[in-house]
C-alpha positions as CSV (number, residue, x, y, z in Angstrom):
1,X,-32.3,39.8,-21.1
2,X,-31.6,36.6,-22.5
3,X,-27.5,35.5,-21.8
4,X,-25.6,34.2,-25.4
5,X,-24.7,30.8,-24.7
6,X,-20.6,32.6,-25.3
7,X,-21.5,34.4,-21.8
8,X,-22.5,31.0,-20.7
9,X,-19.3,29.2,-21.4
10,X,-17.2,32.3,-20.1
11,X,-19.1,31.9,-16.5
12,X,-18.9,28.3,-16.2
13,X,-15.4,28.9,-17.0
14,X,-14.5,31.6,-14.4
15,X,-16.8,29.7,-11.9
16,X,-14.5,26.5,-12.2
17,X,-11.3,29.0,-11.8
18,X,-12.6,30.1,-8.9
19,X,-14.4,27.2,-7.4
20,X,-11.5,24.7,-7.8
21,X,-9.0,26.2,-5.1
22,X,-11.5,25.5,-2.1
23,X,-12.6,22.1,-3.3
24,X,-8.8,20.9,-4.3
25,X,-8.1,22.2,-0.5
26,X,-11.1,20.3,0.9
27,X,-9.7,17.1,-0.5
28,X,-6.2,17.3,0.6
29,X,-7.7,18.3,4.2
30,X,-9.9,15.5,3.6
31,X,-6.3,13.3,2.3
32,X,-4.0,14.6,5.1
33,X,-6.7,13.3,8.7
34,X,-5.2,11.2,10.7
35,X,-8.8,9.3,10.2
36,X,-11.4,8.5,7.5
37,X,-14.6,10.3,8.4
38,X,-17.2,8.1,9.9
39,X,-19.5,9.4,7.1
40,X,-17.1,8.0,4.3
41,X,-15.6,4.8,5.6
42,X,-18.7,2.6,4.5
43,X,-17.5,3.9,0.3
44,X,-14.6,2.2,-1.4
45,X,-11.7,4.0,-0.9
46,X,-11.1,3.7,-4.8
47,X,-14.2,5.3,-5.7
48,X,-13.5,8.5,-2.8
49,X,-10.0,9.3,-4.5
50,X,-11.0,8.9,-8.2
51,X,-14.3,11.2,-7.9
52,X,-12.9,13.7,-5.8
53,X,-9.6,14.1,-8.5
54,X,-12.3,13.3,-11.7
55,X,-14.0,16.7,-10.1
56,X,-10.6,18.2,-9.5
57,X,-9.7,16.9,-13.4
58,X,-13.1,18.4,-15.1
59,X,-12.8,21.2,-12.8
60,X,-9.6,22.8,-14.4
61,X,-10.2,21.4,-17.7
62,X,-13.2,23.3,-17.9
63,X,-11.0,26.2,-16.4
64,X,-8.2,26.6,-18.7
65,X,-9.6,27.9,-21.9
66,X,-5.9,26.7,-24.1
67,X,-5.8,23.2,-24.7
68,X,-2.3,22.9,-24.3
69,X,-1.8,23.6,-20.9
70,X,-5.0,21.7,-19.4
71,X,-2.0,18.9,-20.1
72,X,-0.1,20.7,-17.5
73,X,-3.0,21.3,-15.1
74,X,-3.6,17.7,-15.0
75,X,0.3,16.5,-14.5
76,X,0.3,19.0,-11.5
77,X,-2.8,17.4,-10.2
78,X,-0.9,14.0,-10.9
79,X,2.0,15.2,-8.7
80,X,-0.2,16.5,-6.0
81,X,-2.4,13.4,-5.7
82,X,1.0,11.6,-5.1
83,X,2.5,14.1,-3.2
84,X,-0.4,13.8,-0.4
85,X,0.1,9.8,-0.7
86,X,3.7,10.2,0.5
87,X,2.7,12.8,3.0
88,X,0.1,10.5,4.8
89,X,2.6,8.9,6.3
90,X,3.5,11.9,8.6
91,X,-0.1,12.0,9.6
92,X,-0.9,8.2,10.6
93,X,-2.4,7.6,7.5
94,X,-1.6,4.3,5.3
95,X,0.5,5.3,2.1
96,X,-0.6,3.6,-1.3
97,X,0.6,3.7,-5.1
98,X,-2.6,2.4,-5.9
99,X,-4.3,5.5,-4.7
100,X,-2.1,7.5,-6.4
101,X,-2.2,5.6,-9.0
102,X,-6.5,5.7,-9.0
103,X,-6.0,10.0,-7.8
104,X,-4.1,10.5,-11.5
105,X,-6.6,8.3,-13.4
106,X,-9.2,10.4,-12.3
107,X,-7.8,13.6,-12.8
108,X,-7.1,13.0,-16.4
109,X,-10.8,11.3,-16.9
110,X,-12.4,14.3,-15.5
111,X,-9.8,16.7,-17.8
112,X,-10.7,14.8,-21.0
113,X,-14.4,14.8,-20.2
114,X,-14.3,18.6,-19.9
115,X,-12.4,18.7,-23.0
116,X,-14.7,16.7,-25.2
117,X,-17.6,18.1,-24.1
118,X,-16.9,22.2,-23.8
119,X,-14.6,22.3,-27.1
120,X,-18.0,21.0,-29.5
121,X,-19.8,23.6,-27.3
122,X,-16.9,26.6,-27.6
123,X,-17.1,25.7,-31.6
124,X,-20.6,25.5,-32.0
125,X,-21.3,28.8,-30.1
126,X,-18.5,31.0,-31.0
């Protein structure tokens, strides 16, 4: 039996609900070591923190199915991105505003890429 694209969009949905609570805690473990993993020190620091909060952004924009509060999603994933800059400093980690700075930017590129692309797809297919 062949799935309507609306039971498509409903999955994807409930699979970035549930999905984005283990990744957003794999990248504040990943935030909150003492030490960069061998395996990442050779990719710009930049780059780490603005893919893993454009995921976290496109994550929960995909998520929340009201537009109006995927603007709320994405200031608490401002606020935690900066939050776990202060907190590096308790862990022997180097605190910077400009990865803070580069977490936010992500997290509202990845929300307004979810948004552009799923609301031409909800409106086409519903």
């Amino acid at each position: 039996m062949k799935k309507s694209p609306r039971a498509f969009l409903h999955a994807a949905r409930l699979a970035d609900a549930v999905l984005f609570w283990p990744l957003l805690a794999y990248v504040l473990w990943g935030q909150l070591q003492p030490d960069v993993p061998p395996v990442l020190q050779s990719i710009n620091d930049k780059l780490l923190h603005f893919t893993a909060y454009f995921i976290l952004g496109a994550m929960a924009g995909g998520a929340v199915k009201d537009r109006g509060k995927v603007k709320w999603v994405v200031l608490g994933l401002i606020l935690v991105g900066a939050a776990v800059e202060i907190l590096q400093a308790y862990v022997g980690r180097e605190t910077s505003l400009l990865d803070g700075l580069t977490n936010g930017a992500g997290a509202i590129a990845g929300a307004l890429l979810a948004r552009y692309v799923l609301d031409p797809l909800r409106e086409r297919w519903t």
